[in-house]
C-alpha positions in Angstrom: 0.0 0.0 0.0 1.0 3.8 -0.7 0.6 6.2 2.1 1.0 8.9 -0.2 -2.0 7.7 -2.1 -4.2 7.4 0.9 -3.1 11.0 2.2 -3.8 12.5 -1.3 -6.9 10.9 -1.1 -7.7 12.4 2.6 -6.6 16.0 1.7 -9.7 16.0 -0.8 -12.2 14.2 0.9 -13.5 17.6 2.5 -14.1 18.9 -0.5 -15.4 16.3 -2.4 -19.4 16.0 -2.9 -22.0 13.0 -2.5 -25.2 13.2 -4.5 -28.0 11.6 -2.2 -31.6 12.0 -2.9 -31.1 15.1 -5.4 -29.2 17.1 -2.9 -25.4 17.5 -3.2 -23.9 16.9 0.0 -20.3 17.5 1.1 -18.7 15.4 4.0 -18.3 18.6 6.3 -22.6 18.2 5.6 -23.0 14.7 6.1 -21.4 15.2 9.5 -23.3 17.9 10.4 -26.7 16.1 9.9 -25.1 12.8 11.5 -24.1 15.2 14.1 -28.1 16.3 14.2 -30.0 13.4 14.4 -27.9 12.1 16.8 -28.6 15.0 19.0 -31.9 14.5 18.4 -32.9 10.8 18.6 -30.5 11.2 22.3 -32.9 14.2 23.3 -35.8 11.6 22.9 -34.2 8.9 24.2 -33.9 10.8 27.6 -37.2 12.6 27.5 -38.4 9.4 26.9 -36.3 8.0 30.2 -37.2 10.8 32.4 -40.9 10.2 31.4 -40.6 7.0 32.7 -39.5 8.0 36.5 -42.1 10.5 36.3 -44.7 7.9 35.8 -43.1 5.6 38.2 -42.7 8.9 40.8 -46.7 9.6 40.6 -47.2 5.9 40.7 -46.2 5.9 44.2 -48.1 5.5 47.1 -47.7 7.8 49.3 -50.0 6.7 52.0 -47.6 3.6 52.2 -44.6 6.1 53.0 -46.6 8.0 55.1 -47.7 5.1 57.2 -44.2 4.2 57.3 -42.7 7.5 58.0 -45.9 7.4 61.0 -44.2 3.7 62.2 -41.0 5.3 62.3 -42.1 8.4 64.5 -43.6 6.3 66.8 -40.6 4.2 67.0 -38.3 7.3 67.7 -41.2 8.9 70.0 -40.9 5.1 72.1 -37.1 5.4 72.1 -37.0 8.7 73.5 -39.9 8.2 76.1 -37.7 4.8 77.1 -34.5 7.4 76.9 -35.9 9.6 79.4 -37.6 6.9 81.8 -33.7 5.2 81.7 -32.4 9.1 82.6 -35.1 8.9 85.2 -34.2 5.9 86.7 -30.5 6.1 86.4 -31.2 10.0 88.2 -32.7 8.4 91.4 -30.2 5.4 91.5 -27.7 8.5 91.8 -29.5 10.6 94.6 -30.2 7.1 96.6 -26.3 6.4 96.4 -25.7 9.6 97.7 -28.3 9.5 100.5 -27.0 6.3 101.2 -23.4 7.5 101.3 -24.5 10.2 103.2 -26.0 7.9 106.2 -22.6 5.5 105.8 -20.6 9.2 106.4 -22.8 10.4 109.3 -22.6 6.3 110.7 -18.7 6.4 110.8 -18.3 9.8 112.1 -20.7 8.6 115.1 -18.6 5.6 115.1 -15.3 7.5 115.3 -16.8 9.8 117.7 -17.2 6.3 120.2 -14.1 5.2 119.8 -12.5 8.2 121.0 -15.1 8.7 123.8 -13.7 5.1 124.6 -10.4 5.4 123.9 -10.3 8.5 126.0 -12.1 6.7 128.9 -9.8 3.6 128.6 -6.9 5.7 129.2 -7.9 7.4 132.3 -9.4 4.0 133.6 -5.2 3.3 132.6 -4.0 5.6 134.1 -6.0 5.2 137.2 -5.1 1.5 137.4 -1.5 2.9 137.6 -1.7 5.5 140.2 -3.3 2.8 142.5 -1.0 0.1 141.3 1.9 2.2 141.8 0.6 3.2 145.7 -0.2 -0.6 146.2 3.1 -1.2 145.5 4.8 1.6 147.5 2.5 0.9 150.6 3.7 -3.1 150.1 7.4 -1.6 150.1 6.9 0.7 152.9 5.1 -1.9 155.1 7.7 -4.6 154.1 10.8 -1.8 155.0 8.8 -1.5 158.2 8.6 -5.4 159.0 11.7 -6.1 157.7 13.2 -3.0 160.0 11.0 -4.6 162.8 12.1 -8.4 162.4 16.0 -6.9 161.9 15.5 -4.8 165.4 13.6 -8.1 166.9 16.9 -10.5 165.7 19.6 -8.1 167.2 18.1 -7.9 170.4 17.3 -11.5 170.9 21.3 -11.8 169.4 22.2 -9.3 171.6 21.0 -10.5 174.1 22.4 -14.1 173.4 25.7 -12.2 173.7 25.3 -10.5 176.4 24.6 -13.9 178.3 25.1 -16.8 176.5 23.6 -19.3 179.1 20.7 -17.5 179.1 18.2 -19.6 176.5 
């Protein structure tokens, strides 16, 4: 094959004409009017499409969606009324706790307040115990000095008197 052929033949074809029905038509034309009826047979193709969804729009039943969008209200109207009984309920659980920490509070500050009333008395009753101990004691020790000094003075006078005459017991 020649290119140069096929190029020669190219650089004419725009100016070359094409008898069709008793008109003379040039390609430049031919395009044109292709270019036409293509326009319009796709204009009524989607006229043609979009009068299909309008059919099928006012076909619809709206009482259907409206019965639907009426289930769904009532759905969301249940949730919420559930939401806020659950807020409700979850509210007084909260104020109960914090009564009842309240009471537990006021319980171990009277508790604590015992403890030190009994510590407190403990300690003197302690301390007491102590003092009376500690006399006890010091009355035992003075009253054993005082025997003991007794019995020591009762022994050197019976050994004195041993001494001082031996025959004598």
């Amino acid at each position: 094959m020649d290119t140069t052929k096929i190029a020669d033949g190219i650089d004419g074809l725009g100016d070359r004409e094409i008898k069709a029905g008793g008109f003379k038509l040039t390609m430049g034309s031919v395009f044109a009017i292709f270019a036409f009826l293509s326009t319009i047979v796709g204009g009524l193709y989607g006229g043609f499409v979009l009068y299909q969804k309008i059919e099928e729009v006012a076909g619809l039943d709206l009482g259907a969606y409206q019965q639907q969008m009426d289930v769904m209200d009532a759905k969301v109207t249940g949730i919420s009324e559930k939401v806020e009984e659950s807020v409700e309920y979850t509210r007084d659980i909260k104020n109960g706790l914090k009564d009842d920490l309240l009471r537990v509070e006021q319980q171990t500050d009277r508790i604590e307040d015992t403890v030190r009333k009994s510590e407190d008395k403990i300690r003197s009753l302690i301390d007491a115990a102590e003092l009376r101990f500690e006399n006890q004691r010091e009355r035992v020790r003075t009253s054993q000095t005082t025997s003991m000094k007794d019995l020591e003075d009762k022994l050197m006078d019976k050994l004195q008197r041993a001494l001082d005459n031996p025959l004598s017991d």
